[in-house]
CHARMM internal coordinates of N, CA and C (Angstrom, degrees):
IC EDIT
DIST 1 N 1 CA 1.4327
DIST 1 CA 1 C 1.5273
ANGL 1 N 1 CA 1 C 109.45
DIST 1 C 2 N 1.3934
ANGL 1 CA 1 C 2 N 106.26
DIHE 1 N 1 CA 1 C 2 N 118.18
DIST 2 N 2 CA 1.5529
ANGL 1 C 2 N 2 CA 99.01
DIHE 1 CA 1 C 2 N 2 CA -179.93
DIST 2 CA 2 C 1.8284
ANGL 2 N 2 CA 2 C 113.39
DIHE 1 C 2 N 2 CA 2 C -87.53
DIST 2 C 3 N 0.7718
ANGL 2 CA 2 C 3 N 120.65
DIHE 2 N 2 CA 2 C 3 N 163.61
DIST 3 N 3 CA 1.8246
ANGL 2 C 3 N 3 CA 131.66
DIHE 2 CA 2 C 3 N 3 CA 172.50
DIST 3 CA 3 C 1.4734
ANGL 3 N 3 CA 3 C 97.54
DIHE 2 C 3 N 3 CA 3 C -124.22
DIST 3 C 4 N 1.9366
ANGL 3 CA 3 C 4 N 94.82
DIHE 3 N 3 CA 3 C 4 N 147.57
DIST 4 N 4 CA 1.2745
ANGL 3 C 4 N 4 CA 88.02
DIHE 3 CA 3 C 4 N 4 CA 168.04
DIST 4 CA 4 C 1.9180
ANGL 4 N 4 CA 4 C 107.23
DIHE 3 C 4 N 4 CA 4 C -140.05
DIST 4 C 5 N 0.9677
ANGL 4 CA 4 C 5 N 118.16
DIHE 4 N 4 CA 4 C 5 N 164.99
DIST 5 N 5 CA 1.5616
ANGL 4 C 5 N 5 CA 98.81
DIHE 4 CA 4 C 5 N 5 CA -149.62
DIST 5 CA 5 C 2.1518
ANGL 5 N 5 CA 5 C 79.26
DIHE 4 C 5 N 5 CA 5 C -130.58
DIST 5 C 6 N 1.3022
ANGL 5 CA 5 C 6 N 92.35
DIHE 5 N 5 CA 5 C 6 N 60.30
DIST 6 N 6 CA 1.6839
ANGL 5 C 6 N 6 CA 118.67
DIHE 5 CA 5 C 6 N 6 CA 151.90
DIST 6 CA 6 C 1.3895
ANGL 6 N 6 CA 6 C 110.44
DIHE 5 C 6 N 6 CA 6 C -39.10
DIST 6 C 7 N 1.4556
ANGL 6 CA 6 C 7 N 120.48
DIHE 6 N 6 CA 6 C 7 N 107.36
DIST 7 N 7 CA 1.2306
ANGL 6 C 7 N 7 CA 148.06
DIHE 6 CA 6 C 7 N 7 CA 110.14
DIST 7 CA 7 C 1.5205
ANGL 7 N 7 CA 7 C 151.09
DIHE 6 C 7 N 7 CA 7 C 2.78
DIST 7 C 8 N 1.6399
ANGL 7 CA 7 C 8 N 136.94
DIHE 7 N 7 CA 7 C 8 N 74.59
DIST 8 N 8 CA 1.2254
ANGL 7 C 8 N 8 CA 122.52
DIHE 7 CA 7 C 8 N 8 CA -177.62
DIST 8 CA 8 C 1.3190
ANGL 8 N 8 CA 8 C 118.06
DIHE 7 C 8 N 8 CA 8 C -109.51
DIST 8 C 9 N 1.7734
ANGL 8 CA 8 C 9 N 144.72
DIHE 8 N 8 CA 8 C 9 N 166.94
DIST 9 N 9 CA 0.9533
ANGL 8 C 9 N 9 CA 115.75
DIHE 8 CA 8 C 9 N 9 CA 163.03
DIST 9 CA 9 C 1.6818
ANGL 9 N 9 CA 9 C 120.08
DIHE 8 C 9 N 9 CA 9 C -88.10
DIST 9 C 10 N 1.4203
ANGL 9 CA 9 C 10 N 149.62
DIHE 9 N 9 CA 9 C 10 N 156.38
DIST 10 N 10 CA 0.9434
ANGL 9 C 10 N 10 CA 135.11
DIHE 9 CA 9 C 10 N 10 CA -166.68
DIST 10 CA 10 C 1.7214
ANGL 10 N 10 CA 10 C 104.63
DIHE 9 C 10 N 10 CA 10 C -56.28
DIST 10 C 11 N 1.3890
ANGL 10 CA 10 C 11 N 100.68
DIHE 10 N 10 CA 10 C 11 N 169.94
DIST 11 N 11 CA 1.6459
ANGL 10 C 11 N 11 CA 106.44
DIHE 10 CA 10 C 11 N 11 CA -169.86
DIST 11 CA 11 C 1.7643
ANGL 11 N 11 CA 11 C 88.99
DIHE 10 C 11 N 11 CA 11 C -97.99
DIST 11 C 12 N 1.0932
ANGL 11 CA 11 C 12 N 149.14
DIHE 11 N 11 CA 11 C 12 N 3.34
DIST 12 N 12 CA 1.3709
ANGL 11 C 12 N 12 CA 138.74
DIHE 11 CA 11 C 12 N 12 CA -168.13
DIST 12 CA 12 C 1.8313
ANGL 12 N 12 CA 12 C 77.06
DIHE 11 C 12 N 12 CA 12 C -117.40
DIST 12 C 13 N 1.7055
ANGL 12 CA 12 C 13 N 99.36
DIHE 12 N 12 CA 12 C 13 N 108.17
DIST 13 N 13 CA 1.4612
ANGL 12 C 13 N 13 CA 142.79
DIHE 12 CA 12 C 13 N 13 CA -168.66
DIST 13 CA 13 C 1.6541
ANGL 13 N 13 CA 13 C 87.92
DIHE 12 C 13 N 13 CA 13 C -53.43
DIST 13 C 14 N 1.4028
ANGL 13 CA 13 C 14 N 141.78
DIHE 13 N 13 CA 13 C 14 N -73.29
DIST 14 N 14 CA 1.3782
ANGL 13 C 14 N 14 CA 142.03
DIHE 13 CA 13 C 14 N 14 CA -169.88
DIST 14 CA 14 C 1.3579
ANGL 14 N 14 CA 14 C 104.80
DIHE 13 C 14 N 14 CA 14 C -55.78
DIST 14 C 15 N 1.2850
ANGL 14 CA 14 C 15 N 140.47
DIHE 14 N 14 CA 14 C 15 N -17.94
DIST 15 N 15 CA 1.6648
ANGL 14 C 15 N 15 CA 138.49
DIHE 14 CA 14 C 15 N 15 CA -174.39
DIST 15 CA 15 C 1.3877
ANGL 15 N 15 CA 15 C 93.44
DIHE 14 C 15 N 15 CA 15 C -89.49
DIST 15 C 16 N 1.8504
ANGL 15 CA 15 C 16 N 92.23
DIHE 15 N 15 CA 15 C 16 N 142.24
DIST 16 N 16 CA 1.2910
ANGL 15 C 16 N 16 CA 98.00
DIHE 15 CA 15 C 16 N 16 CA 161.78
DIST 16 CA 16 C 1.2969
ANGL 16 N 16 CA 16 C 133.34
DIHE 15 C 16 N 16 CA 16 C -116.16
DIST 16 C 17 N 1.9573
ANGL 16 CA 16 C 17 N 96.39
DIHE 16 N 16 CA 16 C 17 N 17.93
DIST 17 N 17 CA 1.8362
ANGL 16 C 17 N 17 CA 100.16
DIHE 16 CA 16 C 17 N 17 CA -162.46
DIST 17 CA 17 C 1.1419
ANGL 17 N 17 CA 17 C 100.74
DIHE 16 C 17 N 17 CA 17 C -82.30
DIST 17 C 18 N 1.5889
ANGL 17 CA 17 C 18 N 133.11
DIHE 17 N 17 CA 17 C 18 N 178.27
DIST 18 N 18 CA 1.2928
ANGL 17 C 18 N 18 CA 145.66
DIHE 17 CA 17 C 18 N 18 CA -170.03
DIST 18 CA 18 C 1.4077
ANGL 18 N 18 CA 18 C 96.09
DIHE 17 C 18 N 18 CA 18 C -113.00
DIST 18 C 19 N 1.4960
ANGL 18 CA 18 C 19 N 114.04
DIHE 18 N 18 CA 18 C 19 N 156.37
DIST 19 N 19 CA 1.9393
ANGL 18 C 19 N 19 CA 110.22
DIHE 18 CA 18 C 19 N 19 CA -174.46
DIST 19 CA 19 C 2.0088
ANGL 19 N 19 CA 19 C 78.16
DIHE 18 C 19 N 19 CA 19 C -138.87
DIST 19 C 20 N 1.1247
ANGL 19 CA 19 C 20 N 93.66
DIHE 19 N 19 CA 19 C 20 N -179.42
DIST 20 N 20 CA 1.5199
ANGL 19 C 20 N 20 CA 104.71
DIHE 19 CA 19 C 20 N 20 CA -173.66
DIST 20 CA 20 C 1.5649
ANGL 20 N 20 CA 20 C 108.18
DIHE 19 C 20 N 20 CA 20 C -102.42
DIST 20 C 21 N 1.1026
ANGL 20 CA 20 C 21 N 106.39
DIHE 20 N 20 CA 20 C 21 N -174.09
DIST 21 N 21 CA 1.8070
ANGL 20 C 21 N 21 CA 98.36
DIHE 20 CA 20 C 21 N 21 CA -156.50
DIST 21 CA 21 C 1.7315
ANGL 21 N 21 CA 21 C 81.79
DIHE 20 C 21 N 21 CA 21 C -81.58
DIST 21 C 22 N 1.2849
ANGL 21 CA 21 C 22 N 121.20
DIHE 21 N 21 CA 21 C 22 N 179.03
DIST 22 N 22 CA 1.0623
ANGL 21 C 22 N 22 CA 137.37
DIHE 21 CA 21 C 22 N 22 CA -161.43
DIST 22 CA 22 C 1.9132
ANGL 22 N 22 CA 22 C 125.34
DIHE 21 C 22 N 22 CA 22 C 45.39
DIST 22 C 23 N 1.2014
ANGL 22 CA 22 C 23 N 116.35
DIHE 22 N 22 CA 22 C 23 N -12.57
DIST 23 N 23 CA 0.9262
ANGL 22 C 23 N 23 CA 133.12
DIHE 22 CA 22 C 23 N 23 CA 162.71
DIST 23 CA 23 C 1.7575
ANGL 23 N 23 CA 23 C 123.20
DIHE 22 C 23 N 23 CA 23 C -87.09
DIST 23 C 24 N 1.8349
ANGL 23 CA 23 C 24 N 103.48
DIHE 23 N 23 CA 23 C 24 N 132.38
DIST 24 N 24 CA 1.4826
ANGL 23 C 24 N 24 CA 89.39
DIHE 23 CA 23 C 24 N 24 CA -165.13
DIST 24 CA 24 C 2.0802
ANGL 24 N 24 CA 24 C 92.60
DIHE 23 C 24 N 24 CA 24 C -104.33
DIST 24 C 25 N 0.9964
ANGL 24 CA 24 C 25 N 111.87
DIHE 24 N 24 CA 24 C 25 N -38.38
DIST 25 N 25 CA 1.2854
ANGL 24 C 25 N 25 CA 116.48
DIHE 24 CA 24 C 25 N 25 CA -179.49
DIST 25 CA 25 C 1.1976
ANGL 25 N 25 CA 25 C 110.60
DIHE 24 C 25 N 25 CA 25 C -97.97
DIST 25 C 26 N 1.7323
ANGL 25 CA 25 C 26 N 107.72
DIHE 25 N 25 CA 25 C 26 N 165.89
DIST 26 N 26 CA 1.5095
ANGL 25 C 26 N 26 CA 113.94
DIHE 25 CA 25 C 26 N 26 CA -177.72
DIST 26 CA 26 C 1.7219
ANGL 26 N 26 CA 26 C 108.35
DIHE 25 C 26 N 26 CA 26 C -108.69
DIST 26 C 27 N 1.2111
ANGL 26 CA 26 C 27 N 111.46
DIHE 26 N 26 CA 26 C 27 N -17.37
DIST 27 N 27 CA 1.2841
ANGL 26 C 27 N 27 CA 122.99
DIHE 26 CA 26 C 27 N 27 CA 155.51
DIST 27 CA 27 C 1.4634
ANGL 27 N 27 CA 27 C 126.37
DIHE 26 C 27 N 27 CA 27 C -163.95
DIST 27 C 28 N 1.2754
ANGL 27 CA 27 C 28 N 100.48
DIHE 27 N 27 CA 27 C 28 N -173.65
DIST 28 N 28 CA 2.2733
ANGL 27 C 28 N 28 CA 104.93
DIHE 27 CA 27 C 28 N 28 CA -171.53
DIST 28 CA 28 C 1.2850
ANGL 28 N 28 CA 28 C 103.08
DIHE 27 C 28 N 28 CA 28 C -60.21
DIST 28 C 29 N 1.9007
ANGL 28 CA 28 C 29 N 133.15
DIHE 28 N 28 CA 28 C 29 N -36.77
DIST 29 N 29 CA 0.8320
ANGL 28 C 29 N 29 CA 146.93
DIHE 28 CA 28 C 29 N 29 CA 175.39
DIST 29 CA 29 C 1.7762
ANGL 29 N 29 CA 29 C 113.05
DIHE 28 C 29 N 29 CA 29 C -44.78
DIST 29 C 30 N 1.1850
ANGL 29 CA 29 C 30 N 109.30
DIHE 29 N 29 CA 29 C 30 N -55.65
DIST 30 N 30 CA 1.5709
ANGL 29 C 30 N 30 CA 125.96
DIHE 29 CA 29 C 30 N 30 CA 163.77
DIST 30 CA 30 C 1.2330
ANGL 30 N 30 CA 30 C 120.41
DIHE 29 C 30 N 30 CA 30 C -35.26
DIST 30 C 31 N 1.8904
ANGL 30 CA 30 C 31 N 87.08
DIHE 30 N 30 CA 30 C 31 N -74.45
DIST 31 N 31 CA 1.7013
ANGL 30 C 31 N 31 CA 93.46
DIHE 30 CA 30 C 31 N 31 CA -179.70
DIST 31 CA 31 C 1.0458
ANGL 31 N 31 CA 31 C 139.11
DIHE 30 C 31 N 31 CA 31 C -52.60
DIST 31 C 32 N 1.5548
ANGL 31 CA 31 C 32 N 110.23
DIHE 31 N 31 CA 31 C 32 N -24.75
DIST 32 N 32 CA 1.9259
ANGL 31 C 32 N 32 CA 121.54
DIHE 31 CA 31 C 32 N 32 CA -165.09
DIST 32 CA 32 C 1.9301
ANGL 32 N 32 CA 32 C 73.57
DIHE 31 C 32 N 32 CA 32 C -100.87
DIST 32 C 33 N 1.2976
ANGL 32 CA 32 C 33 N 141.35
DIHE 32 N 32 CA 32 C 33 N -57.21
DIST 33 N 33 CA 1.3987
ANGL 32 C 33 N 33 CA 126.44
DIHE 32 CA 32 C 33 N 33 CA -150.27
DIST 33 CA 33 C 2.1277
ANGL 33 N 33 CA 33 C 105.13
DIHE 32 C 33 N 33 CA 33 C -40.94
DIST 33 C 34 N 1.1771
ANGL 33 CA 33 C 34 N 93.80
DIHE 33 N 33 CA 33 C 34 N 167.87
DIST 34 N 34 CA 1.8461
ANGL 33 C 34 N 34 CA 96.23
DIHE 33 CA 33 C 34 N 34 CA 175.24
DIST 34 CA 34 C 1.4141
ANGL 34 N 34 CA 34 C 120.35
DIHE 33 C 34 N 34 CA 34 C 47.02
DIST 34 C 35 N 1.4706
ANGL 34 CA 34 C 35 N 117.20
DIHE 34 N 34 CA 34 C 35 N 7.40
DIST 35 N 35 CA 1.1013
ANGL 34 C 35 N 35 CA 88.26
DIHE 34 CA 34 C 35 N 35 CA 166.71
DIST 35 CA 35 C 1.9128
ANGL 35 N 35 CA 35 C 143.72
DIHE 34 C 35 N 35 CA 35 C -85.07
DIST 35 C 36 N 1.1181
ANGL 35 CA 35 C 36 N 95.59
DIHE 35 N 35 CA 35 C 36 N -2.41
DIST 36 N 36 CA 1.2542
ANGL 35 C 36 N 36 CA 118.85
DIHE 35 CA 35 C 36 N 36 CA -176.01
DIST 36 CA 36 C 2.1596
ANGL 36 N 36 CA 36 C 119.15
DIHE 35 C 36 N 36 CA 36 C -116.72
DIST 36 C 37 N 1.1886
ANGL 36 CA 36 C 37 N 92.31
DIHE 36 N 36 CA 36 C 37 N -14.31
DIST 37 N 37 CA 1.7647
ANGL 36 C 37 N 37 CA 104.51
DIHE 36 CA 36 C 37 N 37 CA -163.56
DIST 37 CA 37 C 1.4937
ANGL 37 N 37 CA 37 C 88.86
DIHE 36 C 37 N 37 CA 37 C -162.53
DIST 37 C 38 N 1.6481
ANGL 37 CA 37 C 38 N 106.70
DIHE 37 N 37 CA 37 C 38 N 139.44
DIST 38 N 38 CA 1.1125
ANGL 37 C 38 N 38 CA 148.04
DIHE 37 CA 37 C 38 N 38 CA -162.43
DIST 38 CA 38 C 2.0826
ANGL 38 N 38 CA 38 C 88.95
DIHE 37 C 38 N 38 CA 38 C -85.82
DIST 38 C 39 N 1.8962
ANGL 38 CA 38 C 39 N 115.53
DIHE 38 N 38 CA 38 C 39 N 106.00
DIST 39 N 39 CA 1.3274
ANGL 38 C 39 N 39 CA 107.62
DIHE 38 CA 38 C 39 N 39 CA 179.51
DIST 39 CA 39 C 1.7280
ANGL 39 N 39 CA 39 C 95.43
DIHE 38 C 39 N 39 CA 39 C -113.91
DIST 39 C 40 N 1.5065
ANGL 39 CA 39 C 40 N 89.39
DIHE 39 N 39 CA 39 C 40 N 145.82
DIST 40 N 40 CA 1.5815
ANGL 39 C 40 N 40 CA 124.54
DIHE 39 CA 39 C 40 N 40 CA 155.43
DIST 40 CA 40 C 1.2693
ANGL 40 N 40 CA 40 C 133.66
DIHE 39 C 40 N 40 CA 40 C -59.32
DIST 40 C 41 N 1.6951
ANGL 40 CA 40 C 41 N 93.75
DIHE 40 N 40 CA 40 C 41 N -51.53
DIST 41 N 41 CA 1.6078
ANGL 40 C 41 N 41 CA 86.24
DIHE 40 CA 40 C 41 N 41 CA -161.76
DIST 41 CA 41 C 1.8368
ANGL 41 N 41 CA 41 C 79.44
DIHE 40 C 41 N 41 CA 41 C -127.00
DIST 41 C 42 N 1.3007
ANGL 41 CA 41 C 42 N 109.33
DIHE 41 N 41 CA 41 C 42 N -167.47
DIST 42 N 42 CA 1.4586
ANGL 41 C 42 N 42 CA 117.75
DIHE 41 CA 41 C 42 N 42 CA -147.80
DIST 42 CA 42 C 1.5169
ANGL 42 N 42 CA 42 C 90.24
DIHE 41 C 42 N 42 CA 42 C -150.84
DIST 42 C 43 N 1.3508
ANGL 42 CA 42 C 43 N 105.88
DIHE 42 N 42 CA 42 C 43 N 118.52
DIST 43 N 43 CA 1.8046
ANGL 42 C 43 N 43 CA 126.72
DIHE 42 CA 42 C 43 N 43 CA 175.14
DIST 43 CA 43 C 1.0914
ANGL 43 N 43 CA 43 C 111.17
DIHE 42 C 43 N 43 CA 43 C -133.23
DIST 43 C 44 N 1.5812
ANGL 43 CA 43 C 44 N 112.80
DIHE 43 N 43 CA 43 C 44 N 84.43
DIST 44 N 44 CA 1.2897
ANGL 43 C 44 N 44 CA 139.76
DIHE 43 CA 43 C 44 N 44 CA 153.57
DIST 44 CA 44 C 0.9183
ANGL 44 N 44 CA 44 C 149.08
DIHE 43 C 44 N 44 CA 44 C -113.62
DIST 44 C 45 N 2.0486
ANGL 44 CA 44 C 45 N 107.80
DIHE 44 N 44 CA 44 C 45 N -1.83
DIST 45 N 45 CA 1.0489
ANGL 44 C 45 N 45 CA 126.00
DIHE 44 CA 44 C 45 N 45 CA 157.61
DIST 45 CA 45 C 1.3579
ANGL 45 N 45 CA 45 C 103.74
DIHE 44 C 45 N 45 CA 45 C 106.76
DIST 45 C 46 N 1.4398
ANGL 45 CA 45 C 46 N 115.18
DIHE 45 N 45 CA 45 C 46 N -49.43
DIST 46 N 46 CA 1.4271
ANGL 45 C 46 N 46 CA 113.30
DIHE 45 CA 45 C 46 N 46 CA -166.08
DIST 46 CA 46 C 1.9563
ANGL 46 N 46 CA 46 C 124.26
DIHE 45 C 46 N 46 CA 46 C -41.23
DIST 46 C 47 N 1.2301
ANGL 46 CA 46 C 47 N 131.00
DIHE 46 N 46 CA 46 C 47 N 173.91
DIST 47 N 47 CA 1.1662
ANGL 46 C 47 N 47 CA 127.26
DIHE 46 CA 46 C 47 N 47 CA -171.46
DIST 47 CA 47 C 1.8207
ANGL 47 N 47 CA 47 C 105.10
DIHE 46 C 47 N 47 CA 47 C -86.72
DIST 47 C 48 N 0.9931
ANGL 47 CA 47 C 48 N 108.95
DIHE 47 N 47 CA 47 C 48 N -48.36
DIST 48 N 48 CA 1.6860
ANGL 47 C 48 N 48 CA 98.44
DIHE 47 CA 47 C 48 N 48 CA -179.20
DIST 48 CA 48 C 1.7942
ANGL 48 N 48 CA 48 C 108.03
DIHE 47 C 48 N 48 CA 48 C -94.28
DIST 48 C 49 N 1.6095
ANGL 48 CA 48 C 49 N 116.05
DIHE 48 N 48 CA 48 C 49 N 14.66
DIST 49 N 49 CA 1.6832
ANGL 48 C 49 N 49 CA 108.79
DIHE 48 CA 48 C 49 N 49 CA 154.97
DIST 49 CA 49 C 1.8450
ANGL 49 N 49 CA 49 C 115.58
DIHE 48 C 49 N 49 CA 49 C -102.92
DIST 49 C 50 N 1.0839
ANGL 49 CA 49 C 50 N 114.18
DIHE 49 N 49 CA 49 C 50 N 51.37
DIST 50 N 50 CA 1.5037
ANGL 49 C 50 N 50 CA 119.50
DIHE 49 CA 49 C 50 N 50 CA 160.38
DIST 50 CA 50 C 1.4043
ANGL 50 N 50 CA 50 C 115.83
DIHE 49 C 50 N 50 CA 50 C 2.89
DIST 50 C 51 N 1.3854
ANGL 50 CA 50 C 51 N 139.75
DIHE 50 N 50 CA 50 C 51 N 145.32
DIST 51 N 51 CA 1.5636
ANGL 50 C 51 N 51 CA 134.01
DIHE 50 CA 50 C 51 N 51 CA 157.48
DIST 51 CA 51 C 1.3662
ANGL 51 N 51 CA 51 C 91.42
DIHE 50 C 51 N 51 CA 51 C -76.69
DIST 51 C 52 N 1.5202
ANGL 51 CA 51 C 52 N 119.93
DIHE 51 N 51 CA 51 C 52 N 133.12
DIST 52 N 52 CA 1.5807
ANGL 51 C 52 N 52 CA 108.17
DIHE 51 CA 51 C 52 N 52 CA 140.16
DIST 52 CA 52 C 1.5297
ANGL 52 N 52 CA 52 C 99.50
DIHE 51 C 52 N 52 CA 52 C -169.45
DIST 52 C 53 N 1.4729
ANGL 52 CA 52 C 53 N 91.07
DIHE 52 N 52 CA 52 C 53 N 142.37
DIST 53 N 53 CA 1.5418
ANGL 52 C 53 N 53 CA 116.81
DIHE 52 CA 52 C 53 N 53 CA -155.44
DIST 53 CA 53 C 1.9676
ANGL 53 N 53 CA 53 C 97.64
DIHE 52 C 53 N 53 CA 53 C -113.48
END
COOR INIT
IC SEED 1 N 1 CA 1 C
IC BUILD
């Protein structure tokens, strides 16, 4: 039986980390970001999502 350890990119449009299949965000930061105001840049901390405004 093979497994496969599937890949998405986060659903908060400015992130660029990948979350695993069943997962829609890469963190709380993600999830609560955009919901109210249209974001740019992406504060989630991670190493390849940079702040930049």
């Amino acid at each position: 039986m093979m497994t496969t350890n599937e890949q998405n990119k986060c659903a908060h449009l400015p992130c660029r980390c990948l979350v695993q299949a069943g997962d829609k965000y890469c963190s709380q930061a993600c999830k609560e970001a955009g919901s109210e105001d249209v974001e740019i840049a992406c504060q989630c901390g991670h190493g390849g999502c940079p702040l930049t405004a």
